[in-house]
N, C-alpha and C positions, 0 to 999 in steps of 0.2 A: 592847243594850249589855252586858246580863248575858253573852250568847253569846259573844260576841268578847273579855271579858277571859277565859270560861274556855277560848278557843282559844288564847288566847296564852298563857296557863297551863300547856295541854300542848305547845304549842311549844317552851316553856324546857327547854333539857339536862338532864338529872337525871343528879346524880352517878355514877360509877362504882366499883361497890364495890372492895375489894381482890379477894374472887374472882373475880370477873367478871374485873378485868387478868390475874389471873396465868391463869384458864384460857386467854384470850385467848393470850396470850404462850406457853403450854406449845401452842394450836394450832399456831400459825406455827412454833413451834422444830419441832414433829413435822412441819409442810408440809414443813418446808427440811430436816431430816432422809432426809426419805425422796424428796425430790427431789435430794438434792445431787450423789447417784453419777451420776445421769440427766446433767444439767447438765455435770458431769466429765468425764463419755464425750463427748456430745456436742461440748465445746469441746475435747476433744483429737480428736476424730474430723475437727472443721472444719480445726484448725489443723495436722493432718497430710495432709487435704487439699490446703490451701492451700502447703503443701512440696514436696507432690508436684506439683504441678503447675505450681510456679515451675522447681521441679527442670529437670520433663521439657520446658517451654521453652526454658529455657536451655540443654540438650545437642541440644535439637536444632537448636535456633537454629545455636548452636556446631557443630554437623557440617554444617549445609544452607552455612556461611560457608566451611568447609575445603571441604568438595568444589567449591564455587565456583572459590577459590585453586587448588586442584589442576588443575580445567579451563583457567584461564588462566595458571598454567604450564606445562600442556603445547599450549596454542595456542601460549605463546613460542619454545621449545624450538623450535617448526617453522618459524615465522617466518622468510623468509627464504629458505631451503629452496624444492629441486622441489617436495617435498612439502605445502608450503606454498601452492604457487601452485595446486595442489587445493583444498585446502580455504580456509575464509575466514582472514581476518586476526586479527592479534592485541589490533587494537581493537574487530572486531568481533564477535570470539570474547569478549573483555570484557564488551562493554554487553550483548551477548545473554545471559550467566552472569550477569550484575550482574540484568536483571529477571528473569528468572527463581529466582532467589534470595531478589527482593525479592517475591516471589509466594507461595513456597512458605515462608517463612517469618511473611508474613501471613497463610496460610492454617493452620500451623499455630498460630501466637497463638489464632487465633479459635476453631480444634475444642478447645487446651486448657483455654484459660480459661473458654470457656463451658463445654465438659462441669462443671470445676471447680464453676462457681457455680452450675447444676445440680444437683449431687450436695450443696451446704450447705444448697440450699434443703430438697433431701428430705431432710436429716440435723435442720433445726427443722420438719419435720410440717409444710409448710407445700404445700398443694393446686397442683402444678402442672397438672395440666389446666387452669385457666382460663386461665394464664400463657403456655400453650403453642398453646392455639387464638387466644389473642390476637397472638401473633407469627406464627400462621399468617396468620389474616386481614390485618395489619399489612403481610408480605409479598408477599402478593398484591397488596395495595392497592399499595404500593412498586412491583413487578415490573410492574403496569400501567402506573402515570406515569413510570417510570422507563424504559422497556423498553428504549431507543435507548441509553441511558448502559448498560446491562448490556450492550446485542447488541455494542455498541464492545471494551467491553472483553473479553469472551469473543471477540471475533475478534482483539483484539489478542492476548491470550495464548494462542492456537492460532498465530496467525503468529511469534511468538517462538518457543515449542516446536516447530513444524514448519517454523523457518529459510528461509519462505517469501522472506525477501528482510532485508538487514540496512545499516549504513552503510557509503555506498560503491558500493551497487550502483546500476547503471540499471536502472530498473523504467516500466514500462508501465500504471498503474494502471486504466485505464479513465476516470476522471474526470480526470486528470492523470498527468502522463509527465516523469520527471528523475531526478536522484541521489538518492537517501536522505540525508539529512544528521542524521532523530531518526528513533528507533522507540520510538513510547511505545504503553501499554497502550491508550490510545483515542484518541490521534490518531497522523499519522505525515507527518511535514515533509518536501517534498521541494524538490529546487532545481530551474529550470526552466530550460531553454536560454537564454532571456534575462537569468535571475539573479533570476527573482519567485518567490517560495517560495510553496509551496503547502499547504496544511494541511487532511488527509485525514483524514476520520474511519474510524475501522477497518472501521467497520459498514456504511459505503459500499461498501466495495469487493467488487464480486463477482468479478473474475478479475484476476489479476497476471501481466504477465508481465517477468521478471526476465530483465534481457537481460547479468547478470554472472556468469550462472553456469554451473559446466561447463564448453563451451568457450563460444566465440565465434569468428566467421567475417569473414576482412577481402577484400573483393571490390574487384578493379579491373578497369576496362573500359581497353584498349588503341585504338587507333582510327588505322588506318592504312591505306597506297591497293588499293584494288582489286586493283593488280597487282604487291603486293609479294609476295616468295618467303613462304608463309607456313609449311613447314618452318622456314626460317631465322631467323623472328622468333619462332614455339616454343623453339627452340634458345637464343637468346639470351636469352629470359624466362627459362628454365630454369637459363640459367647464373649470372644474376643473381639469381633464388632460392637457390640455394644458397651462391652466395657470402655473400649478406645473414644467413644460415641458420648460419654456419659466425662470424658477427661480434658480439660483443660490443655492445648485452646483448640483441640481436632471437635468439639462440642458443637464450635463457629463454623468451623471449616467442613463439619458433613450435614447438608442438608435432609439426606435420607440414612434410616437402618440401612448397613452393609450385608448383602445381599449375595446370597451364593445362590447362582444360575445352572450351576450343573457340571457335566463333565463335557471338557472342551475337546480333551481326545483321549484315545485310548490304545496302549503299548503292550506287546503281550506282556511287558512284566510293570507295566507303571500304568497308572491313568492321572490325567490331568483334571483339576478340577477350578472351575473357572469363580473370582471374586469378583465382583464390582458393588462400587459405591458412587454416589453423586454428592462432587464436592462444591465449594464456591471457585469461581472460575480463577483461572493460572494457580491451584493449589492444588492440583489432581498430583503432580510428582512426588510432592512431599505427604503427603497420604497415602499415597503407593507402600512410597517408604518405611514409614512407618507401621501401615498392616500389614509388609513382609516382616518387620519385625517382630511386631507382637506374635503372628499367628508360625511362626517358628519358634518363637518360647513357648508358647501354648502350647506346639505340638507337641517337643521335647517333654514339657514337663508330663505330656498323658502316652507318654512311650510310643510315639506315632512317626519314625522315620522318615523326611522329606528326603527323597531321590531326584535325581536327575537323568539327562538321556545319556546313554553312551557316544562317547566321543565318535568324531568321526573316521580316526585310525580304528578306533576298537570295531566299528561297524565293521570296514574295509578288512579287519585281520577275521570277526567272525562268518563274516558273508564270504569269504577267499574261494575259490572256485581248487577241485579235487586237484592235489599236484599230478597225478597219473593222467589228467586229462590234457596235461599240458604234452605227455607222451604220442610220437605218432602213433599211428595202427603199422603192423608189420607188413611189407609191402613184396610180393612175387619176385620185382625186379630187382630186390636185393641179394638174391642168388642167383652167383653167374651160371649156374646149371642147372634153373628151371628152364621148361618149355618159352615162357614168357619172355627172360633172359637170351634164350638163342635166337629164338624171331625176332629179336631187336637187333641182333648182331652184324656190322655192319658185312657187305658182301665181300667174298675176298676178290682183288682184281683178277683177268683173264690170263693165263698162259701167253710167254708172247708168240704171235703168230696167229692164236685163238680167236676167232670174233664169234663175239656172243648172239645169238640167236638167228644164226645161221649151220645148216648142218659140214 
């Protein structure tokens, strides 16, 4: 009992003298004294950080957005244009300057601002080594579960930078084959001949083949009789390429004279005879189209009959093999009174009482 009241005796507060406060107080005013300049630098050192570095964002934000503008007004400008029909279009000179814009503009936010907030944290003494191996690990950790979503996107923005293919074009993807209709950083939509949209992940794709770029080639087969002049039906392919060549707006659309390569094959009653021309790229179908047009009026009009092959019933009824063949051969054992016929016959059983091959 005696113990515990004098514990709680020294437990109670004991006054505080007067010098005890004020040396107390002359400590802390000398702390803050001689810490204050510290403090001063540092919160001007932060906050001219943080200036700089809003600054250097926003110019360059501001210049990665002009040179954008710049790019796609000078896509417009050609638009249109022979020079045009080189290079891509001006929507798709657009969306392609549009992500890559939005690329390099998020890529500099992140080197600014982090450096930024890096350099505040070493400006309050504060230990980034632990800070820093923890984002490495963090990363790795990320970069393993994550891999598919990073490979997507690093192959999306190699295929935008290196114009592998954009909207509009027909491409070949290996997993799927149509028009491009989006190009995004990790996936890329395509429309499919039947009109089912297809949606590509970047990372998938290991080869492209981009069947709108450069040129393009429009091939027509001719197919006429065996015994036509076929000088004369050169002659007239030829002249109907050039006339098609010389018309409004297949003029743009064919880069070269239409060109007859020869005879592609040959039937005993028909021969093929092979067209090509080289057009501007994704317009090779409707140039097809229209030189099987013209060059079947042409031929009509110079009494030149275009044939076709025989069906595939017609083949099957003329190629038929001999009905007589489907007849057996006449066979010995069909007369029960040849020789043949009796030695097949079965043995008659023994007499009873009889055992055979004994006397």
């Amino acid at each position: 009992m005696f113990r515990s009241a004098v514990l709680a005796t020294d437990a109670t507060p004991r006054p505080v003298s007067l010098d005890e406060a004020q040396r107390t107080a002359n400590d802390a005013a000398g702390w803050v004294e001689q810490n204050w300049s510290v403090w001063l630098t540092n919160g001007l050192r932060i906050v001219l950080i943080i200036v700089i570095a809003v600054a250097m964002r926003s110019l360059i934000r501001r210049g990665i957005t002009k040179l954008i503008a710049r790019m796609n007004r000078t896509a417009q400008a050609v638009d249109g244009t022979a020079l045009g029909s080189l290079l891509v279009n001006a929507e798709r000179r657009r969306q392609r300057s549009e992500a890559i814009g939005s690329v390099l503009r998020s890529v500099a936010s992140f080197l600014i601002m982090g450096t930024a907030a890096l350099t505040v944290l070493s400006v309050l003494k504060i230990n980034l080594a632990p800070l820093l191996a923890s984002a490495g690990v963090a990363g790795v950790a990320i970069g393993f579960g994550a891999r598919n979503l990073v490979t997507d996107f690093l192959s999306g923005v190699f295929m935008i930078l290196e114009d592998q293919y954009g909207v509009g074009d027909e491409v070949d993807a290996g997993v799927a084959k149509g028009t491009v209709i989006e190009v995004g950083l990790r996936v890329t939509k395509l429309r499919g001949a039947d009109g089912e949209i297809w949606y590509v992940r970047n990372g998938e794709v290991k080869r492209i083949g981009n069947l709108s770029q450069g040129w393009a080639t429009a091939g027509v087969d001719v197919q006429v009789r065996s015994d036509e002049d076929l000088d004369r039906v050169r002659a007239v392919i030829e002249r109907t390429g050039e006339e098609m060549q010389k018309a409004e707006p297949w003029t743009e659309r064919l880069w070269e004279p239409v060109e007859v390569l020869g005879l592609n094959a040959v039937y005993l009653d028909s021969v093929v005879v092979r067209v090509s021309a080289k057009t501007v790229p994704g317009k090779a179908l409707s140039v097809e189209r229209e030189l099987r047009w013209r060059i079947k009026r042409a031929l009509d009009a110079e009494g030149i009959p275009v044939v076709g092959q025989p069906h595939e019933q017609e083949l099957r009824t003329a190629t038929a093999a001999d009905p007589a063949a489907a007849v057996a051969a006449p066979s010995a054992l069909a007369s029960p009174t040849s020789p043949q016929s009796l030695a097949t016959a079965p043995i008659p059983p023994a007499p009873p009482g009889v055992t055979l091959g004994k006397p």
